[in-house]
N, C-alpha and C positions, 0 to 999 in steps of 0.2 A: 337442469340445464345450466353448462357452467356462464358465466358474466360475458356479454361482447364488447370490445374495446374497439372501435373501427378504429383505419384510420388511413387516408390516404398516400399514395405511392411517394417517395423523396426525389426530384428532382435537382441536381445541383443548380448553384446560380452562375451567375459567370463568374462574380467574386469568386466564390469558392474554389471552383474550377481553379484559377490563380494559384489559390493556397495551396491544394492537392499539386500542382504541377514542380510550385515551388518545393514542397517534400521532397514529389519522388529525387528530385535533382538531386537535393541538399543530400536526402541519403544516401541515392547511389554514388557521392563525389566521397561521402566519410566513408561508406565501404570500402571503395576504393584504394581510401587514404590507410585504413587504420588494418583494414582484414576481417572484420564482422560485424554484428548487424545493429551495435549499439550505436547510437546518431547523437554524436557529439560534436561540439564546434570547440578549436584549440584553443581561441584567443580567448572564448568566456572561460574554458578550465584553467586559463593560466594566470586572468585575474579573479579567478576565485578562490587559485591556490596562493596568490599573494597576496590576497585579503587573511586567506587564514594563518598564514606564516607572520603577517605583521601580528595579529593580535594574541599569538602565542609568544613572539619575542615582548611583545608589549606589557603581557599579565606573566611570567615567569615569577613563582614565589603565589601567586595569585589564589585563591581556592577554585579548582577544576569547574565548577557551574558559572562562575563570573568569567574563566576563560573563556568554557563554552559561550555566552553568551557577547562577550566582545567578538569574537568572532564574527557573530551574527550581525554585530554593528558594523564593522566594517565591510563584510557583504553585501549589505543593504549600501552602503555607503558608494562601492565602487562597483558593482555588480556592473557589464557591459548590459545598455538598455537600449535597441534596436523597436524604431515600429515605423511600419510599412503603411502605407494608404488603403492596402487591401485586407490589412488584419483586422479579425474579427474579437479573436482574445488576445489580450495581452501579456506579455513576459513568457520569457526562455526559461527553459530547464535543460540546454544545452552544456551546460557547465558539469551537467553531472554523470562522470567517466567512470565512478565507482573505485577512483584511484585519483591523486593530483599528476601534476605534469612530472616526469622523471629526475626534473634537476630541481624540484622540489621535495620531493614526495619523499626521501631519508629527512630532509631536515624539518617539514612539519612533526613527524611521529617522534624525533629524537628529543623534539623540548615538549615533550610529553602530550602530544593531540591524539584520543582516541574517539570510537562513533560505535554505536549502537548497532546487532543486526538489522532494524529495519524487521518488515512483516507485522507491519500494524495498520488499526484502522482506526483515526484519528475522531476526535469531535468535531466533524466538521459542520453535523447540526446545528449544535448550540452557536458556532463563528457565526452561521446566517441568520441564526434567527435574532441573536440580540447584538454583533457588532464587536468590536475594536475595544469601544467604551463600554460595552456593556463585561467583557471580561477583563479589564482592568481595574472596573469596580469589585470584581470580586477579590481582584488581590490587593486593592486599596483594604476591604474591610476585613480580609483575615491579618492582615498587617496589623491592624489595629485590636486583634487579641493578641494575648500574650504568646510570645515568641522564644523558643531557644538561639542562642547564635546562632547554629547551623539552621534552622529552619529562617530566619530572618534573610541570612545568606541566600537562600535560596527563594526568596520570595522577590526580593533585589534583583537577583538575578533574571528574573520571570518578567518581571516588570521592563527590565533593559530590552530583553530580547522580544517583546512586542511591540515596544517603543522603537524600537529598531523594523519590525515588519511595518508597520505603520509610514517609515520612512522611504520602505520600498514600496511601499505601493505609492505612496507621495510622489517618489520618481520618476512612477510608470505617466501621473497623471499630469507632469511637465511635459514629457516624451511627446504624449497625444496633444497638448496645443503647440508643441512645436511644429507636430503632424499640421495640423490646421492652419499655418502659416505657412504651409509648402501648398497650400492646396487655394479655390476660391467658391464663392459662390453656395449651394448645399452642402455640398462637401464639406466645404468648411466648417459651415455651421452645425454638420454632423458630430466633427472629431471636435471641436470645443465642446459641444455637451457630453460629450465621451469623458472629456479629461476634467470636466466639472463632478461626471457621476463618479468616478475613479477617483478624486479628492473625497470624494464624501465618505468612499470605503475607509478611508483613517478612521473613522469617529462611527458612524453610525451601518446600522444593518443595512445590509442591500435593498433595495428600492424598485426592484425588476429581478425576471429572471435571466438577464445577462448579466448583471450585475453579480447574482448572486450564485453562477458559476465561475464568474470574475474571481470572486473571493476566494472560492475554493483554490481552482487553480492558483490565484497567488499562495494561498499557504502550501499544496503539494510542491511549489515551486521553492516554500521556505524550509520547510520540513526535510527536501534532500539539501537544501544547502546546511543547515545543522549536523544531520547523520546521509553523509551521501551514500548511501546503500541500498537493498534493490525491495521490492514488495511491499511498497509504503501505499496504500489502498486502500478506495472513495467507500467502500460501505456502499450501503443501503443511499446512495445517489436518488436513482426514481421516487426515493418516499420522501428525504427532506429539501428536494426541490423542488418537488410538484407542484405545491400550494403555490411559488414563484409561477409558474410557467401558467398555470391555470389560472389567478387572479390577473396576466397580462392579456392573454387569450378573451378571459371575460372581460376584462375593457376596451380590447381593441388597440391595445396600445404594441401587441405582438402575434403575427400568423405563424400557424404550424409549417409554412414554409421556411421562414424566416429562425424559427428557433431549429430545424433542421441545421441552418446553417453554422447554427451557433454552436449546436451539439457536434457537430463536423467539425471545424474548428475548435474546440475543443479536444476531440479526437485525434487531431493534428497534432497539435500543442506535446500530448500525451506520449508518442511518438519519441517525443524527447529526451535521450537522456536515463530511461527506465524499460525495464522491459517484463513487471512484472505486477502491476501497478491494475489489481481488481476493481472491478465493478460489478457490483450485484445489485440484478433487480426480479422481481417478480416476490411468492412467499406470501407468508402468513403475515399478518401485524399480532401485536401481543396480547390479543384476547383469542386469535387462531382462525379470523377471517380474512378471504384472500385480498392481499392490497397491492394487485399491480393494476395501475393506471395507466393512463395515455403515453406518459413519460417513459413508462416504463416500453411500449410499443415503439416508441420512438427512436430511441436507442438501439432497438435491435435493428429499425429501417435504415437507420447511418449506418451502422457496421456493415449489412449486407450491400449498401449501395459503393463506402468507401476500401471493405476490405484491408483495413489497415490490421499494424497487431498488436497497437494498445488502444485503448486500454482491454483487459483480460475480463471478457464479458463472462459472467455468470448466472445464468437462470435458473432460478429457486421454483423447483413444481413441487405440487400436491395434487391432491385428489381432486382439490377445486378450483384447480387453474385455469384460467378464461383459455377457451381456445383458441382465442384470439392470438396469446400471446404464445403458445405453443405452436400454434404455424410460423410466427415471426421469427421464434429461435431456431425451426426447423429449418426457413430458409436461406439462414443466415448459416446453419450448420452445412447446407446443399452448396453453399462456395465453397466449402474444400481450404481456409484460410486456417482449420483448427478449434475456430468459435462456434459457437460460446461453451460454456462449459455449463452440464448439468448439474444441479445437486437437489437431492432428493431431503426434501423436511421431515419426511415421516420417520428419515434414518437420521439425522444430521441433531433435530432437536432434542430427543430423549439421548443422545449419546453428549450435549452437554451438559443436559439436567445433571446427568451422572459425573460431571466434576463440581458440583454442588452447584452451577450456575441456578439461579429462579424459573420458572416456567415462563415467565413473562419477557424476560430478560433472555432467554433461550431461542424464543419465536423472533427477536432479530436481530438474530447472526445476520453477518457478513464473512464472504470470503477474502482471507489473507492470499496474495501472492498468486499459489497454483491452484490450491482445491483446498487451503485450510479454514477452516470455521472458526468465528471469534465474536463477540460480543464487541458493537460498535463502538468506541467513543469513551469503553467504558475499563479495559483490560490489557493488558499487557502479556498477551501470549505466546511470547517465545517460538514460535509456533514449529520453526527447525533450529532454536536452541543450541540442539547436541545432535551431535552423531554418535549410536548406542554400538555396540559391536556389530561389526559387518555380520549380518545371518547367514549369507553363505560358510563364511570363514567359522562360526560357532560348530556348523552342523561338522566341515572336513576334520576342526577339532574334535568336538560330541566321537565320531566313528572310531577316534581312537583310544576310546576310554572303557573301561571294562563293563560296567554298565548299558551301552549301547551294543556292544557285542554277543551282551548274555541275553539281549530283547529276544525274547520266544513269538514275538505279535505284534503288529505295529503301533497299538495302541501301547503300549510298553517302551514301545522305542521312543514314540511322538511323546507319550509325560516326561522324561528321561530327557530329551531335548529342549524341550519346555523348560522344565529345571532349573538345565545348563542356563540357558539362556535367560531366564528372569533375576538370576545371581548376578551374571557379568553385567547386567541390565543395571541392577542395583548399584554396583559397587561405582556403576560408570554415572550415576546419579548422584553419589555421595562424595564424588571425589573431583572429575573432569566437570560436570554440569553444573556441580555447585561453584566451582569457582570461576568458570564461564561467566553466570550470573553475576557474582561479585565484581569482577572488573568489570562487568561495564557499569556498576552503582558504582562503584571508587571513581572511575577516571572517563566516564563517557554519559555522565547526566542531563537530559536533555533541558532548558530552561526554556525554548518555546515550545517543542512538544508534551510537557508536562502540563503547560497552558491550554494544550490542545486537546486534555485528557479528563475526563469527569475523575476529581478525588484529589488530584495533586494538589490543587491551589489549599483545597479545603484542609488538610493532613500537613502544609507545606514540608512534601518528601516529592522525588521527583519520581517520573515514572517506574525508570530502571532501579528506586528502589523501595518499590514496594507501596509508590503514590495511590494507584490505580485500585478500582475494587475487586476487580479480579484478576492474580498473577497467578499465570498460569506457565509451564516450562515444555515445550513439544520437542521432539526428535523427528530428525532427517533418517526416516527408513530407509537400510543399504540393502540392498540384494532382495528384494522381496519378490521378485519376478523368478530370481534363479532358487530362491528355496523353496516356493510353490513348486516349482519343476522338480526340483533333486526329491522332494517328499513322496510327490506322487510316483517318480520311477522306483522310488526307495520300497515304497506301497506293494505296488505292479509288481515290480519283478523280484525281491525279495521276500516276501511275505504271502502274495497270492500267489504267482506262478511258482514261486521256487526256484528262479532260471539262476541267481545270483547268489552267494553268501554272502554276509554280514563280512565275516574275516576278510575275504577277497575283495571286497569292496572298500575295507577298512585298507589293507593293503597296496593297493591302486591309490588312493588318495593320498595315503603318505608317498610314494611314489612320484606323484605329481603325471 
């Protein structure tokens, strides 16, 4: 009998209510404005794009990771920082358009700014469990072994650009007691302990579990201001927060009503600025016992109660998934909003052992972006890298080659295509994909998300070259829908029925 996780229905509060109202507005007014469904605000994208344009006129001649990372200072410096009486989390990720403002946006790339695809899943364990200080010490003491220039450069570099997150969250926790002066009485005395706990994220680990989705959120907030790009994604969220949420619960110091709200608000936040931005919960842990908890329950009750469509909920089954938490995804799946998305361990884990991933290291994956699988914290997987030759486009090529034409059986035509297609595969591996790779190591090297990454501090090499322990290089599969089709009629009607020829078919294609 699988494990039961009760857990009671999410009512919103009236706060919340507030925030969810203030959404739908804010979105439906940028719809409005812009044409689709990305929810951005102009005035943070246009001082975020003249944060970055200053700190490239400023480092010109400069070595590319010190550029990237003045940037980040000046981010943090002038970032717009808005907070309302009714907000629950703090800080925007409205800045990020996935493009600067248009009378910007030649002259940033021209003095040489480039960014990373994005489609990873960050450390953001280790941020809450040891702090601010606690990963600065680790680049103080690789500093302190012997160093190449370039690796020095780059440890420098690492250093600025947390000192710089450090600063923005310092910001957010001015914001909140200036909140506290607009306000009197509890209230007051709420949002000054607000901007108390919020100074303390400079220095040390979270203290709660507001706090220490606080954290997170501020780094996926710093992470697209570095590489503003899309599928930058929480990992395994339900496992390295839980022990927060639960040690609050057990003192009493937080009800599951209350962290509803918090994880709704949060879901808000997410809304912003990204639209592709995973979360996975449920799964094995890495001895292959099932570890979804409360947290992870919880999370599927905000989605069905809020309906939003970030973040990109992911539910990991197995054989011994609580039932619990299979109704919650089910009826989060019965809204009709698209969520969650299932993924299957049984199929998911032995297909990364098979890129030499560990067994141990296998069991917790997290999903990148749509549906891609990645080891948390730990990898740099590319995961749509490249785009490999369009597969429809191979096969109308494939029909006109004499080999496909002389297939006597479909199994003769299908190796023959196969072939075709594992060569152009290759050549497009050894030529496009590798130098993909290479420019963003040259000219798009992250200095806080290499911070952010088990291996880089330790290696001092940044992520995008080669920091991480596991680099791995994925393809955006094109046409996979329509060569499943063309195979099977190819099947059908040439080979079994006989209705078609190979030649005539070949003929009609070049045709068009």
């Amino acid at each position: 009998m699988n494990k039961v996780i009760s857990f009671p229905s999410y009512i919103r509060s009236a706060r919340l209510e507030t925030l969810l109202q203030r959404y739908r507005a804010d979105s439906a007014a940028a719809r409005q404005r812009h044409g689709c469904q990305l929810y951005f605000n102009d005035d943070e994208l246009n001082v975020y794009g003249q944060a970055v344009l200053r700190a490239y006129r400023e480092t010109q001649g400069h070595h590319v990771i010190l550029r990237r990372a003045r940037a980040l200072e000046c981010f943090a410096a002038e970032a717009l920082i808005r907070l309302d009486p009714e907000d629950l989390i703090a800080g925007s990720q409205r800045f990020c358009a996935f493009r600067f403002p248009d009378h910007l946006h030649e002259q940033i790339f021209s003095l040489g700014y480039s960014h990373n695809l994005g489609h990873l899943i960050y450390d953001y364990a280790t941020l809450v469990n040891i702090g601010l200080d606690g990963l600065t010490k680790r680049i103080i003491a690789r500093q302190a072994s012997p160093l190449t220039e370039g690796e020095a450069v780059m440890l420098k570099a690492c250093e600025g650009a947390l000192a710089a997150f450090g600063i923005f969250i310092q910001r957010h926790s001015q914001a909140a007691a200036e909140v506290a002066t607009r306000l009197s009485g509890a209230e007051a005395l709420v949002w000054n302990k607000w901007a108390t706990e919020l100074a303390a994220l400079t220095h040390r680990p979270p203290a709660s579990f507001r706090g220490a989705l606080q954290l997170v959120w501020f780094a996926q907030i710093f992470l697209h201001a570095e590489n503003p790009t899309s599928a930058i994604s929480f990992g395994r969220l339900d496992q390295y927060l839980w022990p927060h949420l639960h040690a609050d619960l057990e003192s009493g110091c937080l009800d599951l009503s209350a962290a509803c709200d918090l994880m709704a608000a949060f879901y808000l936040r997410c809304c912003e600025g990204e639209e592709s931005q995973n979360l996975t919960l449920g799964g094995v842990d890495n001895v292959g016992r099932d570890a979804a908890n409360p947290l992870s329950i919880l999370l599927l009750k905000v989605m069905e109660n809020l309906r939003v469509c970030q973040p990109s909920l992911s539910v990991r089954l197995h054989p011994g998934s609580p039932d619990d938490l299979v109704r919650a995804a089910c009826a989060v799946a019965k809204t009709g909003t698209g969520q969650p998305g299932f993924i299957n361990d049984t199929a998911v884990i032995p297909g990364l052992q098979r890129l030499a991933i560990p067994l141990r290291r296998a069991r917790d994956y997290g999903i990148v972006g749509c549906y891609e699988p990645t080891t948390p914290g730990d990898s740099y997987p590319n995961t749509v890298g490249g785009i490999p030759p369009d597969l429809a486009e191979t096969m109308v090529t494939y029909l006109q080659t004499p080999e496909a034409l002389a297939a006597t059986d479909f199994s003769t035509f299908l190796s023959g295509w196969f072939a075709m297609f594992a060569n152009a595969y290759q050549v497009a591996l050894t030529t496009r994909f590798q130098g993909i790779w290479e420019a963003w190591s040259n000219n798009a090297p992250s200095p806080f998300g290499s911070v952010m990454m088990q291996g880089c501090v330790e290696k001092a090499r940044s992520l995008e070259s080669g920091g991480t322990r596991f680099n791995l290089f994925g393809v955006n599969i094109v046409g996979l829908g329509t060569i499943v089709d063309s195979l099977h009629v190819i099947k059908t009607l040439v080979f079994e029925r006989r209705e078609l020829a190979l030649p005539d078919l070949s003929s009609a294609m070049a045709a068009d």
